[in-house]
N, C-alpha and C positions, 0 to 999 in steps of 0.2 A: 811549759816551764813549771818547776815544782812550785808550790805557792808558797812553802817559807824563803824559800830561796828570792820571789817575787817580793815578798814584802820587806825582807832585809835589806834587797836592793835599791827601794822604792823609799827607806828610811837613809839612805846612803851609807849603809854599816858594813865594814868587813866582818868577814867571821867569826875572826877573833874576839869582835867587840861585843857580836850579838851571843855567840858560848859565854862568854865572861857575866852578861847580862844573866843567862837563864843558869847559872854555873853548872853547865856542861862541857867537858871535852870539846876541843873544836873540831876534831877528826869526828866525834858521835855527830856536831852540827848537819858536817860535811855529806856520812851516812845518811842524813834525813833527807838534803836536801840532792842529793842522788839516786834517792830511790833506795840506794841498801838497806836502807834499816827505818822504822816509825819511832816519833814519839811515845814513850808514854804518857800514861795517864796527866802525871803530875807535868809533866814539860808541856804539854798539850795546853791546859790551861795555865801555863809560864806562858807560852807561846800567845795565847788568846787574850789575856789580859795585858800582858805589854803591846801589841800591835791593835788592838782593840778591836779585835773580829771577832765573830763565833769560831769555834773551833771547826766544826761545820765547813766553816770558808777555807782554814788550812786544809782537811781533810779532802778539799775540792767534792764535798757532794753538794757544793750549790754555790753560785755566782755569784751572789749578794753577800757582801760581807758581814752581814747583821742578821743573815735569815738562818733558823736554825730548822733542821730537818725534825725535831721534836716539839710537839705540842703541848707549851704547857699548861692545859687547860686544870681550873678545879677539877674536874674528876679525875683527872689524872694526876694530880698532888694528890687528893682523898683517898683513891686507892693505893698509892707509892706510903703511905705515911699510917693508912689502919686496914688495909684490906675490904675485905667485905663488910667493914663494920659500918650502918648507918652513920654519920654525923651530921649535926645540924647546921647552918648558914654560920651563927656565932663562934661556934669551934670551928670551921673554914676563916673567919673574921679573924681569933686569937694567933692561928698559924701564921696568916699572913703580917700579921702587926709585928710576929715576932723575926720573922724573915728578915723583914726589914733591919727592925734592933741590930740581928747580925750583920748585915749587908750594911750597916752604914757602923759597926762599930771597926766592923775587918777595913773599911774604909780610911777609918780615923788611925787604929794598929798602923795601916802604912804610910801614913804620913809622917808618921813620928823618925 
């Protein structure tokens, strides 16, 4: 079974209600949850942040609906963010503090 289709179901939603939700077409819905057609980008994480799974989970490259096939390890933020540029544990420290700020202000953005 598709897994949007699984979790729409799983929420007791028609189609129409979960399109209306991500404002999509319901027939685009229909496409995904058929197989014709993928999400993008953006409907991807519409999709992952209302249903609360990783993206990952929709995508069915993993079971767990929380586990993400990427690692986000510091070095892997350090390299994504300066390349090969040394930084030290403090600028690792500043990134993170600011991550946060965003993640909890886009937080606050959607309550409103």
């Amino acid at each position: 079974m598709n897994r949007i289709k699984e979790l729409r179901q799983a929420k007791n939603m028609k189609q129409s209600e979960l399109s209306e939700v991500l404002s999509v077409a319901q027939n685009t819905l229909s496409y995904w949850e058929n197989g014709k057609n993928e999400p993008d980008q953006k409907s991807l994480f519409a999709l992952s942040d209302f249903f609360e799974v990783s993206i990952d989970y929709i995508l069915c490259r993993t079971d767990d609906p929380f586990a993400s096939s990427v690692q986000n390890t510091d070095d892997t933020v350090k390299f994504a963010l300066f390349g090969d540029v040394e930084i030290d544990d403090d600028v690792m420290d500043e990134v993170k503090t600011y991550a946060r700020f965003v993640a909890e202000r886009k937080k606050k953005q959607k309550g409103k």
